[in-house]
N, C-alpha and C positions, 0 to 999 in steps of 0.2 A: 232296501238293502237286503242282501241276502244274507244269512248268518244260522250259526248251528244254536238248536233248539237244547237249554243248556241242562232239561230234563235227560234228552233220548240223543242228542248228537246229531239229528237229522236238520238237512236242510230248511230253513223258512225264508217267506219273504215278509217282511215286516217296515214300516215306514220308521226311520230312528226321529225321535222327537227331540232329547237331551244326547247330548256329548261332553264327556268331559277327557280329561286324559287317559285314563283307566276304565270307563264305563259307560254303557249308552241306555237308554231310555228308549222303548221303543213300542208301538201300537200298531196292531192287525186295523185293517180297512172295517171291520163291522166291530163299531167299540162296544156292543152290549153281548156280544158270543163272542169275541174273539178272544185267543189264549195268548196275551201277550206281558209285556212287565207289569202290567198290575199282576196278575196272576204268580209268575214266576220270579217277579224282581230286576233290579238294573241285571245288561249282559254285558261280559270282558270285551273291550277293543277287540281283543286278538280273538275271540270269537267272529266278528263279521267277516265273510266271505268276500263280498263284493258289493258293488253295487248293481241294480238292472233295471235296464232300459229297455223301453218297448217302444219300435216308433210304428205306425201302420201308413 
């Protein structure tokens, strides 16, 4: 998914793991460097952008 980074505002893309009504749970592709909700915490719904798709 694509969603704003809830430190700086900026665009991420992040795999969401948890969803609730209010809240997502979400992890970068490299779980031992990547900065994602362990680091920063659940992100609001209305943070997520989109989703995206790569086909080749």
């Amino acid at each position: 998914m694509v969603l704003k980074h809830p430190g700086n505002g900026i665009e991420i893309v992040k795999r969401i793991e948890k969803i609730d009504k209010s809240m997502t749970f979400v992890f970068g592709d490299n779980r031992d460097c990547s900065e994602d909700s362990r680091k920063f915490g659940e992100v609001p719904v209305g943070d997520v952008i989109g989703r995206m798709v790569l086909k080749v």
